[in-house]
C-alpha positions, 0 to 999 in steps of 0.5 A, a space after each residue: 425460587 427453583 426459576 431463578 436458580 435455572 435462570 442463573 444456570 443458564 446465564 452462567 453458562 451462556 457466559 462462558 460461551 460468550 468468554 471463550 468464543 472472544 478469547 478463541 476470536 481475539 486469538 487470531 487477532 494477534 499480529 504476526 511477525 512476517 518476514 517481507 522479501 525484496 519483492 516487496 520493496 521492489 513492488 512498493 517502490 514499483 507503485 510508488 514511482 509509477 504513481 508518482 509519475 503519473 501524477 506528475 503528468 497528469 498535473 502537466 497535462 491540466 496545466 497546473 505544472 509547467 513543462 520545465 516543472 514537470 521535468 525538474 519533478 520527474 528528474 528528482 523521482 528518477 534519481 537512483 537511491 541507494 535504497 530504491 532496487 534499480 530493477 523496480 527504477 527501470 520496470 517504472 522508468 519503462 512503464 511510464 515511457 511506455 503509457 505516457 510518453 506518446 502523450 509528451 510527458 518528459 519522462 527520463 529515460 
C-alpha cells in the first residue's frame, strides 16, 4: 500500500514537469508579428525575377521554347509594375545580362 502511495507521488510529480516543460516549449511557438521592410520585397522580387529568367533560358537553352518565346516570356517578366521596386527590376535585369547574355538568352536590357 505505502508503494503505491510513492508510486502515485512521483507520477504525480513526474506530471507536472512534463505539464510545464510542453507549456513553457509551446510558448515559444507562438507566431510573432514581424514587421517586413522594403528590403524584403526588393530580395524577394530580386529572386523572383532572376529565377525566372533563368528558367526561361534554361528552357531556351534545351529547346523546349523557341527564341521568339523566350523573348515574348522575358518581356512580360521585365514589364515594371507598380509593385515590383524598379531597384530589385534593374539589380535582376543586370544580373541576367551579366550570366546569360554571352550565352544568347534575349534578356531585355
Amino acid at each position: 500500500m505505502i508503494w503505491v502511495a510513492l508510486d502515485s507521488a512521483n507520477l504525480t510529480r513526474n506530471l507536472k514537469r512534463v505539464t510545464i516543460s510542453l507549456v513553457a516549449t509551446s510558448s515559444m511557438l507562438l507566431p510573432l508579428h514581424v514587421r517586413a521592410d522594403i528590403r524584403d520585397k526588393q530580395s524577394y522580387w530580386y529572386g523572383f525575377l532572376v529565377g525566372s529568367g533563368i528558367t526561361v533560358c534554361a528552357l531556351l537553352d534545351i529547346g523546349l521554347l523557341s527564341r521568339n518565346d523566350a523573348t515574348d516570356w522575358l518581356t512580360e517578366i521585365f514589364t515594371q509594375r507598380s509593385d515590383i521596386p524598379s531597384a530589385a527590376m534593374e539589380s535582376a535585369k543586370q544580373h541576367l545580362a551579366e550570366e546569360l547574355g554571352p550565352k544568347g538568352c534575349p534578356v531585355p536590357r
